[in-house]
C-alpha positions as a Markdown table, in Angstrom:
| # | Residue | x | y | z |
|---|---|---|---|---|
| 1 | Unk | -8.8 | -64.0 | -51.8 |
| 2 | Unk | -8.9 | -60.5 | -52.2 |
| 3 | Unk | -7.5 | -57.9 | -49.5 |
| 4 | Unk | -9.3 | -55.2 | -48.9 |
| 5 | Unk | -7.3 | -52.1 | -48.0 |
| 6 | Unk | -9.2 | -49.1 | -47.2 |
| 7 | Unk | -10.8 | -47.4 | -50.1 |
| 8 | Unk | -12.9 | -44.3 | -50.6 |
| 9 | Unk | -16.4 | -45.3 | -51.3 |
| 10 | Unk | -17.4 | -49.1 | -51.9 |
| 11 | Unk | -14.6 | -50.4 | -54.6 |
| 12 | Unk | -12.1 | -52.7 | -53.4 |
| 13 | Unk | -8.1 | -52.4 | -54.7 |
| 14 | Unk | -8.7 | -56.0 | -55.9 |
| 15 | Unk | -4.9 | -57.2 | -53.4 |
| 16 | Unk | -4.5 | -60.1 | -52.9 |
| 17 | Unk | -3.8 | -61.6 | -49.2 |
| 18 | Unk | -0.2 | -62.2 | -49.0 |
| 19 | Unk | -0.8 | -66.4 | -49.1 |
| 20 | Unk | 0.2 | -68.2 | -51.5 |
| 21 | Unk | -3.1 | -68.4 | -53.9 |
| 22 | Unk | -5.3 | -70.8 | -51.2 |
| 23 | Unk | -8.5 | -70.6 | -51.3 |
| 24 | Unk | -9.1 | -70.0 | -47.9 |
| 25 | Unk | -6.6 | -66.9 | -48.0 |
| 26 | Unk | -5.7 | -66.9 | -44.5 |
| 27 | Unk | -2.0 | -67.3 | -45.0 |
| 28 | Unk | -0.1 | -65.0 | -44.7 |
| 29 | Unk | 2.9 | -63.2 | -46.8 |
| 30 | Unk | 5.5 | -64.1 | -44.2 |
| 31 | Unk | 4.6 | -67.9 | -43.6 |
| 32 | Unk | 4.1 | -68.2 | -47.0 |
| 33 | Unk | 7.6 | -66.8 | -47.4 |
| 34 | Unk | 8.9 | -69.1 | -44.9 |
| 35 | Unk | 7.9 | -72.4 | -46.1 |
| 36 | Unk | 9.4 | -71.8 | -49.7 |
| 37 | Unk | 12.4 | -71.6 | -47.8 |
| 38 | Unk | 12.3 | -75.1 | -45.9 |
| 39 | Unk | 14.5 | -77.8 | -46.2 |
| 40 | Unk | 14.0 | -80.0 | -49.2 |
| 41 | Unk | 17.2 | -80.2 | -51.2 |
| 42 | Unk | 15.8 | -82.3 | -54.8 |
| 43 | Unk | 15.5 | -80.4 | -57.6 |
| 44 | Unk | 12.0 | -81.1 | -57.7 |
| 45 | Unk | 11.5 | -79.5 | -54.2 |
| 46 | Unk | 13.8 | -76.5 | -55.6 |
| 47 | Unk | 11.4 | -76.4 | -58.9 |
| 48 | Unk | 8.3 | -76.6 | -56.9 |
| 49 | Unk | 9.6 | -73.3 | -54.7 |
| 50 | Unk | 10.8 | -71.6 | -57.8 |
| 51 | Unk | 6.7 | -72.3 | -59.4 |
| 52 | Unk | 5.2 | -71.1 | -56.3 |
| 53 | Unk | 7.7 | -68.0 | -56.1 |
| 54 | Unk | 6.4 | -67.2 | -59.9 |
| 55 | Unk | 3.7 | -67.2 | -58.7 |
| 56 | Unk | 3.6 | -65.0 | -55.3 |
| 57 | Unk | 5.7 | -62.6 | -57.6 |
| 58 | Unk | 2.9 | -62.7 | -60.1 |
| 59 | Unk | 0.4 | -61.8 | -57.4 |
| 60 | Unk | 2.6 | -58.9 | -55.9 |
| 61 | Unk | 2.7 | -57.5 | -59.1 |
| 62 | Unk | -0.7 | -57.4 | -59.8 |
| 63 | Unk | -1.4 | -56.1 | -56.2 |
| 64 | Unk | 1.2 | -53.5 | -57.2 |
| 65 | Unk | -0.8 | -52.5 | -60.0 |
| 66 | Unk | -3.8 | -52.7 | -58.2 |
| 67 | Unk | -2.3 | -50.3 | -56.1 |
| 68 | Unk | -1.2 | -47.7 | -58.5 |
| 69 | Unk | -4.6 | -47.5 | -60.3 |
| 70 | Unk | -6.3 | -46.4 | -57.0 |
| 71 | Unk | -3.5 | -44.5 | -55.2 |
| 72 | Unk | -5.4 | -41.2 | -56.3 |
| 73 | Unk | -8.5 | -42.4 | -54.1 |
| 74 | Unk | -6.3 | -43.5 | -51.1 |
| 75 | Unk | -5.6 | -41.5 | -47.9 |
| 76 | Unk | -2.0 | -41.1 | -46.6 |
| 77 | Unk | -3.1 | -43.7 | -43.8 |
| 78 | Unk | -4.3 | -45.8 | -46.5 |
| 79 | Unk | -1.7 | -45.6 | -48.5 |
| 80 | Unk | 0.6 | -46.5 | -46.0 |
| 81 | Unk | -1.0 | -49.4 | -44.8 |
| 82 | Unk | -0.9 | -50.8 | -48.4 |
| 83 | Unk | 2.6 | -50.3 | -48.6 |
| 84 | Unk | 3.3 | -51.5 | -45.5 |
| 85 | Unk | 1.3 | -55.3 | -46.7 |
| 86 | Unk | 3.4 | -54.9 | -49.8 |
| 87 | Unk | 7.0 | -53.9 | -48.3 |
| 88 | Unk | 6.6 | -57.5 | -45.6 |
| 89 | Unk | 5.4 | -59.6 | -48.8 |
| 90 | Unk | 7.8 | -58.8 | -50.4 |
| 91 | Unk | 10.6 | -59.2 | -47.4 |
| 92 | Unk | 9.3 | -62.5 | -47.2 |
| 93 | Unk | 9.7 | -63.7 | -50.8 |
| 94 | Unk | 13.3 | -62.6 | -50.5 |
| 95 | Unk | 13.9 | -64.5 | -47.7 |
| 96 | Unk | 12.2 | -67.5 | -49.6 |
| 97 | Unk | 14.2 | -66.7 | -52.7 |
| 98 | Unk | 17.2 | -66.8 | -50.3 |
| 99 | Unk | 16.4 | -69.9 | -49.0 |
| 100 | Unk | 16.3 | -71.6 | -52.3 |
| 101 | Unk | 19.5 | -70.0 | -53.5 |
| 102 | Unk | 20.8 | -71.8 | -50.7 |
| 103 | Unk | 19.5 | -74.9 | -51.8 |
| 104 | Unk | 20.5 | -74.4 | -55.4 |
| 105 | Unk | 24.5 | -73.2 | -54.5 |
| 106 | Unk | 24.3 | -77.1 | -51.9 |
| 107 | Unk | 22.8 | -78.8 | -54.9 |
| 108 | Unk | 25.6 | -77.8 | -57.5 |
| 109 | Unk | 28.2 | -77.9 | -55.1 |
| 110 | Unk | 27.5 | -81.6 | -54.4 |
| 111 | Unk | 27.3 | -82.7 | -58.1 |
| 112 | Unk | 30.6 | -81.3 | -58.8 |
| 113 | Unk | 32.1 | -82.7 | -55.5 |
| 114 | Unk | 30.4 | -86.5 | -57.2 |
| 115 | Unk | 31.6 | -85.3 | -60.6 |
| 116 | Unk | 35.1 | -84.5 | -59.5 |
| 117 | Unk | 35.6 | -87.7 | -57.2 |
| 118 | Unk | 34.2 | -90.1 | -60.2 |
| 119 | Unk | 36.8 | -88.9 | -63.0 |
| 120 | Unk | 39.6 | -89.1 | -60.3 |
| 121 | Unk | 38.8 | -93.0 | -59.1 |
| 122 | Unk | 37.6 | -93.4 | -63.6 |
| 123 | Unk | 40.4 | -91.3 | -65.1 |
| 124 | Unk | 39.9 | -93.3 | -68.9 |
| 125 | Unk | 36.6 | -93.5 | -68.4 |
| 126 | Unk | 35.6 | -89.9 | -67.8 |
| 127 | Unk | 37.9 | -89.3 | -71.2 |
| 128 | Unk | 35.9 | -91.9 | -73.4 |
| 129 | Unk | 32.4 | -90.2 | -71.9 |
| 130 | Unk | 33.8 | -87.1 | -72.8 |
| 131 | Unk | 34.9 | -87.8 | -76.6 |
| 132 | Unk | 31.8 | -89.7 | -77.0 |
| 133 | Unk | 29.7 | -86.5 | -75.9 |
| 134 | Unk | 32.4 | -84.7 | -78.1 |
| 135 | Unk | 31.7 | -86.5 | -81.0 |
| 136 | Unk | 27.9 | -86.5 | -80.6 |
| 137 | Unk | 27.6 | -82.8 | -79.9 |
| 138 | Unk | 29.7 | -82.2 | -83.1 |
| 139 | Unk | 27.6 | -84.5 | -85.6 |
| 140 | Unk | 24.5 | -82.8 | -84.5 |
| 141 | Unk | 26.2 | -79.5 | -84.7 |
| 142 | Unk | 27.0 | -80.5 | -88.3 |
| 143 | Unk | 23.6 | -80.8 | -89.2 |
């Protein structure tokens, strides 16, 4: 699971491939990227990007650090070829992150489209749920 970008001598950087913590590490940063973005719209699906996204962002930042402990023992080709893995990881995890943005701004937007239509076809009803939530939120406030 470990990359391993050019180094002087036999150490490895200790990168990780740009997958999403598989075992057989041949994913890749982009596709990776691409399928936290798909189409599932629960909130479990949206939950389940956001973990994954933790944890690609956990990974780039120890790749990052990685990186910074053995810049000093990198060539400039090297170097760049590290930054250039790092830069498209991290392109793709925006794109994901965009994607479930997406997701989030549908998600809300429907519950208060549902929210809005039930208090206008419950008009008393909506007012009783929300005195009762009034009155419950107080007496534990109380406390």
């Amino acid at each position: 699971m470990e990359t391993n970008y050019p180094t002087t001598g036999s150490e490895s950087t200790g990168l990780h491939k740009g997958g999403t913590g598989s075992s057989s590490g041949s994913s890749s940063g982009s596709a990776a990227g691409s399928s936290m973005a798909g189409s599932g719209t629960t909130a479990g699906g949206i939950g389940n990007k956001a973990n994954r996204m933790r944890d690609e962002l956990s990974m780039l930042k120890s790749d990052l650090d990685a990186l910074m402990s053995h810049a000093s023992t990198l060539n400039e080709n090297e170097l760049q070829e590290a930054r250039d893995r790092i830069l498209a990881r991290f392109s793709s995890m925006r794109y994901a992150a965009r994607g479930i943005a997406e997701q989030a701004t549908k998600q809300f937007s429907q519950g208060r489209d549902m929210t809005v239509d039930y208090v206008k076809d419950k008009p008393l009803q909506s007012l009783a749920i929300a005195a009762g939530v009034g009155l419950l939120l107080g007496a534990i406030m109380r406390r």
